[in-house]
C-alpha positions in Angstrom: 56.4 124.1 80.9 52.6 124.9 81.2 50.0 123.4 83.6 48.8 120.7 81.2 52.4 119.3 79.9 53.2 118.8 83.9 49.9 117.1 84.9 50.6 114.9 81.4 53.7 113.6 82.2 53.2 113.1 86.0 49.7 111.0 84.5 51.9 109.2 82.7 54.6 108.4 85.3 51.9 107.5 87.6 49.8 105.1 85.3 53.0 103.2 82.6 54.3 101.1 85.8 50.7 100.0 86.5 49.8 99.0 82.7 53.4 97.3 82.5 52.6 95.2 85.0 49.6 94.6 83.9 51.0 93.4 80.7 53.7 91.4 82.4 51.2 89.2 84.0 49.1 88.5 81.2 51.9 87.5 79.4 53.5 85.3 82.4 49.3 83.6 82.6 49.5 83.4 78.8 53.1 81.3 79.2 51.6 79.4 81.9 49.0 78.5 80.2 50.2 77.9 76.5 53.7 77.4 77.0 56.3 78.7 75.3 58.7 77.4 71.8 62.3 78.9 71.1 64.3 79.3 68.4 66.9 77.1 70.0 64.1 74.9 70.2 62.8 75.2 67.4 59.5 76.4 65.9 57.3 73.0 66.0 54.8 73.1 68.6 56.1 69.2 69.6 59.0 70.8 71.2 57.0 73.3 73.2 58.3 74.1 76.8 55.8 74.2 79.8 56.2 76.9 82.2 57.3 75.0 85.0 56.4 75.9 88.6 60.3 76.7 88.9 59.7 79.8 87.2 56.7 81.0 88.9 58.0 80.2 92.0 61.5 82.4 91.0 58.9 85.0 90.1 56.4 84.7 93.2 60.3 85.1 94.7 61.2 88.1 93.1 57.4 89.7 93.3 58.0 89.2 97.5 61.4 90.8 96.8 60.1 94.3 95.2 57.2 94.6 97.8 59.4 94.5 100.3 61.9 96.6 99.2 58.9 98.4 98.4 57.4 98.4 101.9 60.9 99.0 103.7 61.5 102.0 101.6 57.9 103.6 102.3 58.1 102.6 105.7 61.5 103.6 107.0 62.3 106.7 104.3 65.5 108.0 105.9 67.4 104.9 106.7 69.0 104.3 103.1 69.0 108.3 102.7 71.8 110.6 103.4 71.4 112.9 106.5 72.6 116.0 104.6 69.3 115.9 102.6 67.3 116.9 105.9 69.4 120.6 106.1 67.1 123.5 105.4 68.4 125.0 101.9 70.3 128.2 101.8 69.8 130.1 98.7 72.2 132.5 99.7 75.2 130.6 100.6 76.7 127.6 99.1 77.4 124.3 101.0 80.4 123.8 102.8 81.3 120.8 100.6 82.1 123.6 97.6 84.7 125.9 98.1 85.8 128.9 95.9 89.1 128.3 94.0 
């Protein structure tokens, strides 16, 4: 894999979250905003459904959810790790979990 395949895909794993979220909330402003019609609804725009404060305050929930999660993860690394990923590697033996048959 050359120099410029590696920096593309890390660019884009870097940059998609941020433009999907950008995306998300326009389209959750757009629903505020306009509403929103179903098929089970139907198509007419009498039967449109306003986005209710119910749902942005189940997504201002789940928003405070992810940053936390978020923050705990970035601020306390090794607590939902495994301690066997802190052992030096040895290239010239294998672990003790793998045994020869």
């Amino acid at each position: 894999m050359s120099h410029v395949t590696a920096s593309f895909f890390f660019s884009v794993h870097v940059v998609l979250p941020f433009v999907l979220g950008l995306v998300i909330g326009f389209h959750l402003a757009c629903l505020h905003v306009s509403g929103s019609t179903g098929i089970t609804l139907g198509l007419h725009h009498n039967l449109k459904v306003r986005f209710s404060y119910v749902f942005a305050f189940k997504d201002l929930l789940s928003l405070v959810f992810v940053v936390t999660l978020f923050a705990f993860v970035l601020l306390f690394p090794l607590v939902l790790g495994s301690s066997d990923n802190n052992i030096p590697a040895n290239v010239l033996a294998s672990p003790l979990h793998i045994l020869p048959e």
